[in-house]
Biotite code that builds the C-alpha atoms (Angstrom):
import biotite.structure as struc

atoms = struc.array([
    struc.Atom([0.000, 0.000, 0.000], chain_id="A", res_id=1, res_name="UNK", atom_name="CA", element="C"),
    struc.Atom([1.654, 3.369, -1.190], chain_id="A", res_id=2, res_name="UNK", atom_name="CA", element="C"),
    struc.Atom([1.988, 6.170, 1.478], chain_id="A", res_id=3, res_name="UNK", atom_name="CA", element="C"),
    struc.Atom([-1.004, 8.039, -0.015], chain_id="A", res_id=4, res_name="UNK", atom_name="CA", element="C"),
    struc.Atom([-3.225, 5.187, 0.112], chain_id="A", res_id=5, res_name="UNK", atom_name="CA", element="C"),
    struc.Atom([-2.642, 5.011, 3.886], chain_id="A", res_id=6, res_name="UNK", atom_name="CA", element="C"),
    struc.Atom([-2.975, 8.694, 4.123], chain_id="A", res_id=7, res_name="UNK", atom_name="CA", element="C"),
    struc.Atom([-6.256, 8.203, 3.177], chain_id="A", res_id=8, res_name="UNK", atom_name="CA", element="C"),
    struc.Atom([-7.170, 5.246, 5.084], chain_id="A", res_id=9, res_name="UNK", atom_name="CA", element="C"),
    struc.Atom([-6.106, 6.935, 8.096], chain_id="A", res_id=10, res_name="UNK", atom_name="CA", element="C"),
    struc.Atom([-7.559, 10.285, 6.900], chain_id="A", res_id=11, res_name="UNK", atom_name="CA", element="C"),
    struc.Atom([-11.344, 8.504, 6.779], chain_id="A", res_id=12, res_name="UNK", atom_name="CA", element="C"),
    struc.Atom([-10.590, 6.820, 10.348], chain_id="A", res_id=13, res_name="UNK", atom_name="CA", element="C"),
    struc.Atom([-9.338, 10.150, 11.581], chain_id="A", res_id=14, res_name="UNK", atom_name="CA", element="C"),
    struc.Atom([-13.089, 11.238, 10.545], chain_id="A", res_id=15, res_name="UNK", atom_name="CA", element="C"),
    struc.Atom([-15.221, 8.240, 11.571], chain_id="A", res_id=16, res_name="UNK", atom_name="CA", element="C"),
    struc.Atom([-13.677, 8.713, 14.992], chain_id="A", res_id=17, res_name="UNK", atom_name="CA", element="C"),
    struc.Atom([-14.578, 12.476, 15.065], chain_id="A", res_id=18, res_name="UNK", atom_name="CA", element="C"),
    struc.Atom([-18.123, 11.845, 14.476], chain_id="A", res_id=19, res_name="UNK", atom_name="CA", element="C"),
    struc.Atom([-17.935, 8.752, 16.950], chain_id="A", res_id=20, res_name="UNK", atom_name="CA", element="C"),
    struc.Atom([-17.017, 11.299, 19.603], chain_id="A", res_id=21, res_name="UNK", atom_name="CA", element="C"),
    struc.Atom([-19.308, 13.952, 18.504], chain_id="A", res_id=22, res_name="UNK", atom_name="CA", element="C"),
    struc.Atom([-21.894, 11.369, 18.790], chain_id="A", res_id=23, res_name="UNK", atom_name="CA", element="C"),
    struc.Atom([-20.965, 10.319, 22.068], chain_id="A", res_id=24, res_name="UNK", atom_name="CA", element="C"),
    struc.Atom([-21.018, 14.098, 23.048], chain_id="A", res_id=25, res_name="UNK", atom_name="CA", element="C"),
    struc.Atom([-24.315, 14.939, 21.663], chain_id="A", res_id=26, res_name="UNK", atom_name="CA", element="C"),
    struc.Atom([-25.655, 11.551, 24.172], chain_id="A", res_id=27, res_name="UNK", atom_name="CA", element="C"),
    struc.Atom([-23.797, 13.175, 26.666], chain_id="A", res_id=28, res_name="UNK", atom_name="CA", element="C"),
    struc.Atom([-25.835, 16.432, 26.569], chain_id="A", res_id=29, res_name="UNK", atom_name="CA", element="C"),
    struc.Atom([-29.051, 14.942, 26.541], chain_id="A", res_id=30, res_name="UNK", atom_name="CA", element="C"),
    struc.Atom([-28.056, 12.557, 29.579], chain_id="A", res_id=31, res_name="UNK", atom_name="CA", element="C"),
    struc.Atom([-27.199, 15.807, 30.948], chain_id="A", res_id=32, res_name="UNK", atom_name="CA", element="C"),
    struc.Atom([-30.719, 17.065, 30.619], chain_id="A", res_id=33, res_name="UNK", atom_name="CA", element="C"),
    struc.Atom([-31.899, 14.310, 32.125], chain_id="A", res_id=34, res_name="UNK", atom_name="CA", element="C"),
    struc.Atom([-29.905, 14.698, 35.199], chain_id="A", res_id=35, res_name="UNK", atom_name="CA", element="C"),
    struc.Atom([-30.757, 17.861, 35.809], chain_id="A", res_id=36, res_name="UNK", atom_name="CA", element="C"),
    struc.Atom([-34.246, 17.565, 36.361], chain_id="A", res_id=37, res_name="UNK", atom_name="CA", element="C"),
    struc.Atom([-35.725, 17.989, 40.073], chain_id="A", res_id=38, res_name="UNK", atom_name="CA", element="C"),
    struc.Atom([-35.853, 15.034, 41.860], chain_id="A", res_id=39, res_name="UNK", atom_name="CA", element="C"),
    struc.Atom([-37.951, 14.502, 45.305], chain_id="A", res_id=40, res_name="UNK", atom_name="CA", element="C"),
    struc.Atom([-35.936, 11.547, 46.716], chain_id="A", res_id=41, res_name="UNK", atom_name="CA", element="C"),
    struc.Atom([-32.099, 12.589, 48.259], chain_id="A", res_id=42, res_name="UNK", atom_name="CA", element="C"),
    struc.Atom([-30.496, 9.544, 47.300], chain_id="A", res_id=43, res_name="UNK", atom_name="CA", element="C"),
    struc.Atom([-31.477, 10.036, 43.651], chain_id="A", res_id=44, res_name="UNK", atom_name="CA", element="C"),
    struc.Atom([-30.054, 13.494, 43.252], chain_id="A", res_id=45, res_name="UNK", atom_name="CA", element="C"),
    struc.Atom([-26.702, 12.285, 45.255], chain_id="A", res_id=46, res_name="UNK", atom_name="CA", element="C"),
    struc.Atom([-26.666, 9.308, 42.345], chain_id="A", res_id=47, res_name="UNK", atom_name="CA", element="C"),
    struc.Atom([-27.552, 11.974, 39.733], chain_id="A", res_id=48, res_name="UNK", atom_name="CA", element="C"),
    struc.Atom([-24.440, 14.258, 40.761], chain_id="A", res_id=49, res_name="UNK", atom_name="CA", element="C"),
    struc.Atom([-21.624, 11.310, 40.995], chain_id="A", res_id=50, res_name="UNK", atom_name="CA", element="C"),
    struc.Atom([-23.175, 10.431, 37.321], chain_id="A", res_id=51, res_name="UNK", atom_name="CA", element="C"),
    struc.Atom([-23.247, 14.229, 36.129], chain_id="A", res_id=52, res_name="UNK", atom_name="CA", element="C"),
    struc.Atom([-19.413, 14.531, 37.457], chain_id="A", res_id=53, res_name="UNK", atom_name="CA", element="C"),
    struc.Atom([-18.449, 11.107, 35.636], chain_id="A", res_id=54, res_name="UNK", atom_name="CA", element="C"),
    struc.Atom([-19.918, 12.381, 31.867], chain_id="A", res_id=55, res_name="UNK", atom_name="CA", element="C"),
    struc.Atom([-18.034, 16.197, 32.691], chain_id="A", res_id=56, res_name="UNK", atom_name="CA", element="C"),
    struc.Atom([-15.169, 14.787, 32.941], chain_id="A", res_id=57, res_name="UNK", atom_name="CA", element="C"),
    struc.Atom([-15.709, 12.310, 29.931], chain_id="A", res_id=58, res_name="UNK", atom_name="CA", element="C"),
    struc.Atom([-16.767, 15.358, 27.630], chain_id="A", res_id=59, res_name="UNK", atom_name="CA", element="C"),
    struc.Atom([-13.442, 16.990, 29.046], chain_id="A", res_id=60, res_name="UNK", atom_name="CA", element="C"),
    struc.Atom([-11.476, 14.035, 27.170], chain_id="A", res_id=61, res_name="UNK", atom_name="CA", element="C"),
    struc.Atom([-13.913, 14.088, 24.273], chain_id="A", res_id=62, res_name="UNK", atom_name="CA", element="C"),
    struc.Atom([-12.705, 17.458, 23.835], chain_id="A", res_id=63, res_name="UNK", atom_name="CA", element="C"),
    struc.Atom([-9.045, 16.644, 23.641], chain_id="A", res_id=64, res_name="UNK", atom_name="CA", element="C"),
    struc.Atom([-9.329, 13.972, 21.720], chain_id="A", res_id=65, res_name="UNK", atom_name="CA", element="C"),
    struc.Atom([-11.525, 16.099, 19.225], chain_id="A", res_id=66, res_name="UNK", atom_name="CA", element="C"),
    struc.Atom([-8.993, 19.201, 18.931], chain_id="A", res_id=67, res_name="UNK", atom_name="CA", element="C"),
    struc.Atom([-6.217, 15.915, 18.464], chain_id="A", res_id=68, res_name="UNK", atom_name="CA", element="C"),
    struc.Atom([-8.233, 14.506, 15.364], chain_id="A", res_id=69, res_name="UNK", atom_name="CA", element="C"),
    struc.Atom([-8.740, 18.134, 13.886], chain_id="A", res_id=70, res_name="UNK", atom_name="CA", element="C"),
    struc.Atom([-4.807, 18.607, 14.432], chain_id="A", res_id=71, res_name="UNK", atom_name="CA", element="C"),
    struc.Atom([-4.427, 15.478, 12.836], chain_id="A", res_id=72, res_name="UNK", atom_name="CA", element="C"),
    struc.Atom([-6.168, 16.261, 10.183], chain_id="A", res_id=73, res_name="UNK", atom_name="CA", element="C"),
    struc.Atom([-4.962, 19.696, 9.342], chain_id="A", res_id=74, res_name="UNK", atom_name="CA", element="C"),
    struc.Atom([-1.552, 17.978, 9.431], chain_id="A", res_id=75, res_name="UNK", atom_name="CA", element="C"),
    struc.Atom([-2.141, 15.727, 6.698], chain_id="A", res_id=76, res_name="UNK", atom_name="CA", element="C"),
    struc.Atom([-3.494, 18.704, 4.677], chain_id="A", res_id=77, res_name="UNK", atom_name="CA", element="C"),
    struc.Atom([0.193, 20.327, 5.482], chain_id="A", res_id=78, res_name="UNK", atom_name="CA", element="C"),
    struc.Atom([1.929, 17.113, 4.264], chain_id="A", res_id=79, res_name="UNK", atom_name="CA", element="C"),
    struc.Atom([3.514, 16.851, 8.036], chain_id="A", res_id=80, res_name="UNK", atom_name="CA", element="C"),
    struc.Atom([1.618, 13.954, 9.399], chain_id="A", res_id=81, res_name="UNK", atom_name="CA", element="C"),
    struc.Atom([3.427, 10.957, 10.481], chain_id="A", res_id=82, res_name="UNK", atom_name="CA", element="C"),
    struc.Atom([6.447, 12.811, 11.844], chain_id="A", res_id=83, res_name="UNK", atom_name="CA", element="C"),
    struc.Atom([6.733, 13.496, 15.260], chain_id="A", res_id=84, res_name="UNK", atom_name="CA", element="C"),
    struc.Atom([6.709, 16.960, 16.549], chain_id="A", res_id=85, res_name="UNK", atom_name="CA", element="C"),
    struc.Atom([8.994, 16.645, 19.039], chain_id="A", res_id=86, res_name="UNK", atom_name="CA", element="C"),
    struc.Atom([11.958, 14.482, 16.686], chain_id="A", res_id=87, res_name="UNK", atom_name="CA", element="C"),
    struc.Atom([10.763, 14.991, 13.205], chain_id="A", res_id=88, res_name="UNK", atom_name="CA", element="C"),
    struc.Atom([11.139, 11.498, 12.535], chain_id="A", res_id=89, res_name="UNK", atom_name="CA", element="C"),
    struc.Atom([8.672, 9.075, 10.990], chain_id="A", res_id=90, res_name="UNK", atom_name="CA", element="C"),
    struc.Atom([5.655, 8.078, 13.536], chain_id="A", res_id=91, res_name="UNK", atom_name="CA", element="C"),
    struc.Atom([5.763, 4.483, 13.615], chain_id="A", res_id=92, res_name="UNK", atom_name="CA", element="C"),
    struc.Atom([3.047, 2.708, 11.563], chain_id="A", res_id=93, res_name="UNK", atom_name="CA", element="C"),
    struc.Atom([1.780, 0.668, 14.532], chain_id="A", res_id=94, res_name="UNK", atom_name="CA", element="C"),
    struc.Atom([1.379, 3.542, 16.626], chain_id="A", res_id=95, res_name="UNK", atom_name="CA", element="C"),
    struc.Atom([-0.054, 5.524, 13.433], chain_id="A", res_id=96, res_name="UNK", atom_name="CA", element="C"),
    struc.Atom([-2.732, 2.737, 13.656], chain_id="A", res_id=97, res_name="UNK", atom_name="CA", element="C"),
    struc.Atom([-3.487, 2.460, 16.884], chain_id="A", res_id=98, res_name="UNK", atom_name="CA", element="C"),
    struc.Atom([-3.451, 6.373, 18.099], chain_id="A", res_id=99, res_name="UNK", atom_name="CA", element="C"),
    struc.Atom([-4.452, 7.432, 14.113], chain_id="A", res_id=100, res_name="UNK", atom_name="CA", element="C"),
    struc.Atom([-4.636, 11.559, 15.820], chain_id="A", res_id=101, res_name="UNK", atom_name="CA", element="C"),
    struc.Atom([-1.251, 11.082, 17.820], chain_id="A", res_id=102, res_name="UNK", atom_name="CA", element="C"),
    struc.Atom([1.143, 13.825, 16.481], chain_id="A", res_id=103, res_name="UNK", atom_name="CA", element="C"),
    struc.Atom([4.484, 12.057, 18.297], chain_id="A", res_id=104, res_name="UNK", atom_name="CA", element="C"),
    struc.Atom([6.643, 8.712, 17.848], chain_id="A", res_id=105, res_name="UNK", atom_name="CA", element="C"),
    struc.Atom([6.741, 6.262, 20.788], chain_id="A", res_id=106, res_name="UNK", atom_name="CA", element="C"),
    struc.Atom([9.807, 7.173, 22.168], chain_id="A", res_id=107, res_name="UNK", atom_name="CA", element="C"),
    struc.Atom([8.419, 11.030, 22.718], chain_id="A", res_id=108, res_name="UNK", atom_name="CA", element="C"),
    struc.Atom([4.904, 9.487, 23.934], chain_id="A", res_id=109, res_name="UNK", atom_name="CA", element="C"),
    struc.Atom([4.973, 10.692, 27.409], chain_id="A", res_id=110, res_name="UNK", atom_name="CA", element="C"),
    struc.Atom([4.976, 14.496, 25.689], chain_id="A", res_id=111, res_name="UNK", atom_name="CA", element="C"),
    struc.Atom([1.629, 14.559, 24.216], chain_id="A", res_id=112, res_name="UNK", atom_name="CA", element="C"),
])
């Protein structure tokens, strides 16, 4: 498979998992909405705050991981993705698969 073969490949994966999280997000905000309606019993606002503070913090990482596929993606439109930031060398193709939005080789991993 040629280099721009697996551009796009990883271009269309870069994608699919953006609207995977934006999807996730939008079921976030309406679980949200759910929460936040009054409730007569004690325990059952208690529960609905420990679940509100679990899906913040989710759309917290959903955010990250969004602005990482959009920097991912305006990288490949620069012709710069696949080498790490913090080296310049290539990004390893394994890692490239598994982390498609990661923007750093293995060795610099702990940077990101």
């Amino acid at each position: 498979m040629s280099r721009l073969e697996q551009m796009g490949k990883m271009r269309e994966r870069l994608a699919k998992k953006r609207d995977e999280v934006f999807e996730a997000h939008r079921l976030s905000e309406e679980e949200r909405l759910i929460l936040s309606e009054h409730d007569i019993e004690p325990e059952e606002t208690a529960q609905k705050a420990a679940i509100a503070d679990v899906v913040a913090t989710l759309d917290e990482r959903e955010q990250k991981q969004i602005q990482a596929i959009n920097r991912a993606l305006t990288r490949m439109e620069l012709g710069e993705y696949g080498s790490c930031e913090v080296c310049g060398k290539e990004i390893e193709v394994e890692r490239l698969e598994t982390i498609p939005w990661t923007s750093v080789c293995s060795k610099h991993a702990g940077t990101e």
